[in-house]
N, C-alpha and C positions, 0 to 999 in steps of 0.2 A: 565564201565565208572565210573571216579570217581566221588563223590557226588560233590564235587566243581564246576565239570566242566556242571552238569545239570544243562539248566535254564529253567525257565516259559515257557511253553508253548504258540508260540505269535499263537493266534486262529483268526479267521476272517471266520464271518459266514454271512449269509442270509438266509430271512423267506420268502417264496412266496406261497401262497394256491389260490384254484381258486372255485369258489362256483359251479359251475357247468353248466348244461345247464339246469338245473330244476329249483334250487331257483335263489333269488335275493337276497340272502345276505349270507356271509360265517359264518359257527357258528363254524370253527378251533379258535383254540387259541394255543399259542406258548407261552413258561417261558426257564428265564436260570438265572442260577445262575455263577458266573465266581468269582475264587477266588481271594483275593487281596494283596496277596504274594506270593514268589516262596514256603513259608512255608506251607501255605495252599493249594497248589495246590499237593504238595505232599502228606498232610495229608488227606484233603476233597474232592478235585476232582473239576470237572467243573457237572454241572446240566444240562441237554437241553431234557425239554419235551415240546410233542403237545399233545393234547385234540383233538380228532377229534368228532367235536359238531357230535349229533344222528338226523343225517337229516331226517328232514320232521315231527321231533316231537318239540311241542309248548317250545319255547325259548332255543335251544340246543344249539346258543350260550353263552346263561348266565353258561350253565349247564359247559361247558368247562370252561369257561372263572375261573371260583368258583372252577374248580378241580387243574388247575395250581396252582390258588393262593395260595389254601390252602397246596397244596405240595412244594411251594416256602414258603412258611412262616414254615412251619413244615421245610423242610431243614435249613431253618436260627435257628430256637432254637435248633435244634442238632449241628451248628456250635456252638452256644452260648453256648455249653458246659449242655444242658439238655440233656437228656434219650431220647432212640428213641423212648417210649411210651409216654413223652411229646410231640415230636413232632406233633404226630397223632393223 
């Protein structure tokens, strides 16, 4: 195919998690990154992680919730043109 004729990739997603029949709250967490050019998506990629919180252990929501983040923010300073040892 020629490069001209590649475009963006049009994505359309959804997040659905369901806690269970044991707890009463769900401790998943869900990140994406999505790039914001045809230039970046060719260079960087799109991003889509979950966390699946450590059920039944004290706050594993937080604990997911902190592992996206910090893998959503480390992918953005490797966009920003740092080292992949900055990002982490």
């Amino acid at each position: 195919m020629h490069a001209a004729a590649v475009s963006m990739l049009n994505l359309d997603f959804t997040q659905i998690s369901d806690c269970g029949r044991v707890r009463d709250h769900n401790e998943d967490y869900l990140g994406f990154y999505t790039p914001e050019s045809e230039t970046e998506a060719r260079t960087r990629g799109w991003l889509f992680a979950l966390a699946d919180g450590v059920g039944g252990q004290h706050a594993g929501e937080v604990a997911s919730h902190a592992a996206i983040e910090k893998l959503l923010e480390g992918f953005r300073v490797r966009l920003a043109g740092g080292s992949l040892a900055e990002a982490f």
